[in-house]
Backbone as CSV, one residue per row, in Angstrom:
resi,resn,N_x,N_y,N_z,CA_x,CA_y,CA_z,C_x,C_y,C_z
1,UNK,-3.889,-46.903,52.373,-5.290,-47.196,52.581,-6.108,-46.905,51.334
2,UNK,-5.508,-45.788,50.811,-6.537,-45.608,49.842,-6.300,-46.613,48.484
3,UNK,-5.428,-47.634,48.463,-5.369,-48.810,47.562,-6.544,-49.934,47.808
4,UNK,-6.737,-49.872,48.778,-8.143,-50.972,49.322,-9.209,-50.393,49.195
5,UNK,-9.392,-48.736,49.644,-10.262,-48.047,49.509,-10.716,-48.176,47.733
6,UNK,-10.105,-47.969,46.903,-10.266,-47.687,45.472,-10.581,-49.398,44.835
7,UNK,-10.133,-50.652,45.654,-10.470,-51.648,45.212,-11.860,-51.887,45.786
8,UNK,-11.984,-51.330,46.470,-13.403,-51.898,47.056,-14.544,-51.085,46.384
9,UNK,-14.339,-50.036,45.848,-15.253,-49.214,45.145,-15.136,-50.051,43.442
10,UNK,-14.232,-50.608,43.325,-14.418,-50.739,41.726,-14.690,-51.995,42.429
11,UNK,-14.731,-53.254,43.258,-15.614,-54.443,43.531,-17.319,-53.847,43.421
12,UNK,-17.447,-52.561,43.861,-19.125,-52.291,43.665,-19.760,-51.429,42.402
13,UNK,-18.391,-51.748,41.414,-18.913,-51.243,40.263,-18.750,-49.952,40.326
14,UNK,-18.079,-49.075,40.477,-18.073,-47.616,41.301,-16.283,-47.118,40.975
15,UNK,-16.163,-45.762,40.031,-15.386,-45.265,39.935,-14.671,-44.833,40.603
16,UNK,-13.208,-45.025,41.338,-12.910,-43.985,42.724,-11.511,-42.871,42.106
17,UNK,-11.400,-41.493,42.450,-11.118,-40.911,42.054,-10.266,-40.070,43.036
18,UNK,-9.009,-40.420,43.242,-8.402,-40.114,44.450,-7.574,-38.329,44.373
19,UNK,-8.254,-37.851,45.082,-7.869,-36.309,45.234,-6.934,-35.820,46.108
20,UNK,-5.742,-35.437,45.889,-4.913,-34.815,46.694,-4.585,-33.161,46.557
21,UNK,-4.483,-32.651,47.826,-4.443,-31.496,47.655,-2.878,-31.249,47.028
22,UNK,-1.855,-31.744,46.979,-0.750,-31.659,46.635,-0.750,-31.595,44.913
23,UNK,-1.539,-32.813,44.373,-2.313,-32.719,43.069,-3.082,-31.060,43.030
24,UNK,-2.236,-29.926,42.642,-2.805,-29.319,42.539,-3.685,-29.060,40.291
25,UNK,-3.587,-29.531,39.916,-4.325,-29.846,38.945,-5.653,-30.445,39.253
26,UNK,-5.595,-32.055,39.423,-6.781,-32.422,39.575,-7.226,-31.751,40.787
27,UNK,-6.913,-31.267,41.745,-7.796,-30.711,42.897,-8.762,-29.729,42.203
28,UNK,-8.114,-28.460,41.529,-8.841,-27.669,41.043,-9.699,-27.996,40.164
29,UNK,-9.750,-29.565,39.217,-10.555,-29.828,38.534,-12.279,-30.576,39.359
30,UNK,-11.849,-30.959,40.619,-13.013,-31.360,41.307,-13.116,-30.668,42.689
31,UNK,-12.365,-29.207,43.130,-12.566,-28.401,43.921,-14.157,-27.865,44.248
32,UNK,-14.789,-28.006,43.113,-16.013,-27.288,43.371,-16.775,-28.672,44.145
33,UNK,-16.708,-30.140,43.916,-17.634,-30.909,44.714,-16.827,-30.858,45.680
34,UNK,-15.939,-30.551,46.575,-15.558,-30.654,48.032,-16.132,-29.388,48.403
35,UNK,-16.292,-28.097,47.618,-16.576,-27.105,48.078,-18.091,-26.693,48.425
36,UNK,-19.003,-27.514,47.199,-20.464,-27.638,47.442,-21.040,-28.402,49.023
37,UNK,-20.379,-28.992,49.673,-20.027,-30.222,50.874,-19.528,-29.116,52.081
38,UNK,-18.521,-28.487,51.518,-17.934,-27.659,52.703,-17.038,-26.706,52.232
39,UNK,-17.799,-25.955,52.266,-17.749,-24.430,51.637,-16.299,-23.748,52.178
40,UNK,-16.355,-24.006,53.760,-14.909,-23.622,54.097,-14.139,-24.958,54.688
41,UNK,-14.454,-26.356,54.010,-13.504,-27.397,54.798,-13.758,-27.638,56.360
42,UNK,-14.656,-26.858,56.782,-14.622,-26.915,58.575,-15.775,-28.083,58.624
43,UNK,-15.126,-29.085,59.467,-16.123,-30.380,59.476,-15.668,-31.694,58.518
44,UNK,-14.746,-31.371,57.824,-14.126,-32.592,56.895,-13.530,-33.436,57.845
45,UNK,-13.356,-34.822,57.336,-12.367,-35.619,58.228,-11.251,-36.288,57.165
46,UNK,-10.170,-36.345,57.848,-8.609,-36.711,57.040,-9.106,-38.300,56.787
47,UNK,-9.229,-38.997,55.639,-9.854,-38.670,54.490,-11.250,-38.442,54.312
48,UNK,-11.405,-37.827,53.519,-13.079,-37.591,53.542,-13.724,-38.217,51.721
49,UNK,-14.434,-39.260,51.782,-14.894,-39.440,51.025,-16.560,-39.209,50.436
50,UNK,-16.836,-38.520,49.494,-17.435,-38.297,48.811,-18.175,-39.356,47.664
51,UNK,-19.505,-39.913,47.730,-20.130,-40.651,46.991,-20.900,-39.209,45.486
52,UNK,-19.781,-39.604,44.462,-20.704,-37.976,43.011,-21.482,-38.888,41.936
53,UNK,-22.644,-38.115,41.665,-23.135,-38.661,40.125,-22.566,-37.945,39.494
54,UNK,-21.582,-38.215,38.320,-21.475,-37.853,37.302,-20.392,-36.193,38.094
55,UNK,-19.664,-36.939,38.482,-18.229,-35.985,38.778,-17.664,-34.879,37.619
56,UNK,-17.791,-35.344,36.760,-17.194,-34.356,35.714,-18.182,-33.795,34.607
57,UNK,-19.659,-33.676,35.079,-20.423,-32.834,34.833,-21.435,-32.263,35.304
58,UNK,-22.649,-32.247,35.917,-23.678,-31.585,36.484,-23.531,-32.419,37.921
59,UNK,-22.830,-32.299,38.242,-22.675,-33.467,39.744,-23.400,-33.228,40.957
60,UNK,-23.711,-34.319,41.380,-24.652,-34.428,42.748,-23.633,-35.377,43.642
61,UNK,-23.624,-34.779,44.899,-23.375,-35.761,45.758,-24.640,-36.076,46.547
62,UNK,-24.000,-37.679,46.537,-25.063,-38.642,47.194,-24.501,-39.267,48.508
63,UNK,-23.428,-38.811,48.817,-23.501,-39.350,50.527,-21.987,-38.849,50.780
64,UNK,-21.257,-38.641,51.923,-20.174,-39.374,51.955,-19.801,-40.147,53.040
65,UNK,-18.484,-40.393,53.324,-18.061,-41.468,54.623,-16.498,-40.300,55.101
66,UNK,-16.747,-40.603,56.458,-15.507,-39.666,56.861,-14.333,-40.454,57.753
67,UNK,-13.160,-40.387,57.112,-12.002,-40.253,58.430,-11.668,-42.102,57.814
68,UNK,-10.858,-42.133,58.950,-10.030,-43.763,58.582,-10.768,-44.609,59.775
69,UNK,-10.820,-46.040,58.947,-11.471,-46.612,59.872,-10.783,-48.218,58.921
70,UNK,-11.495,-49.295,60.171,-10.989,-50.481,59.866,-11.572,-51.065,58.201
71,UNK,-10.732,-51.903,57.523,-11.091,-52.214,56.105,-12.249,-52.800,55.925
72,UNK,-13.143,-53.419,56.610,-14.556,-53.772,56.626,-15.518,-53.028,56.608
73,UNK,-15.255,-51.797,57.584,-16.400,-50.727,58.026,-16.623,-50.277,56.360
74,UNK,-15.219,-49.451,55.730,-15.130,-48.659,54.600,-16.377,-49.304,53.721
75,UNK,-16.219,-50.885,53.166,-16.961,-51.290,52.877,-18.572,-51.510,52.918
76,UNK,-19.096,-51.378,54.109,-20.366,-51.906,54.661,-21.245,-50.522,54.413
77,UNK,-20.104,-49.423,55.171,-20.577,-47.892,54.552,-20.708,-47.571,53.103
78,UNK,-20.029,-47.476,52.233,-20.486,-47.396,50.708,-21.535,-48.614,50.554
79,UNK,-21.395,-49.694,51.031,-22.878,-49.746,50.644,-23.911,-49.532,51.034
80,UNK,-24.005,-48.807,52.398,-24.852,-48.220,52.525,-25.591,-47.501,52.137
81,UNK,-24.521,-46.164,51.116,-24.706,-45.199,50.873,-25.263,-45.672,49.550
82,UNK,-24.983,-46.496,48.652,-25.343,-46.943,47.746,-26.606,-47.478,47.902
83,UNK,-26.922,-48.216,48.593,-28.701,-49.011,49.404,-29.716,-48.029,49.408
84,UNK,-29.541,-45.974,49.598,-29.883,-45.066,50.069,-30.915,-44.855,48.674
């Protein structure tokens, strides 16, 4: 999923940056924006996506979208969040 997921973000011009906790490198390199979101993880959904300005420096999150859902929704939601 997350191959459609990551094409549909670079169709909206939009970097996607896929985090696995198994990736324990990059996790720890963007641990702090999952942690600013949810301090202890309680309330995340399997996947949980995150809309960041500027991820790899003074970063803001600007929305996210939670959990798996059909390949249209994913879409209609980032742009939502993007419309915001």
């Amino acid at each position: 999923m997350s191959h459609y997921d990551k094409s549909v973000a670079n169709d909206l011009g939009l970097q996607f940056i896929g985090v696995m906790l198994q990736d324990t490198t990059l996790y720890r390199k963007y641990r702090p924006i999952l942690l600013s979101k949810y301090p202890n993880k309680e309330g995340m959904g399997w996947p949980t996506y995150l809309l960041v300005k500027d991820p790899d420096g003074e970063f803001k999150v600007l929305g996210e979208i939670k959990g798996g859902m059909p390949k249209g929704s994913f879409r209609e939601k980032l742009n939502g969040l993007l419309n915001n």
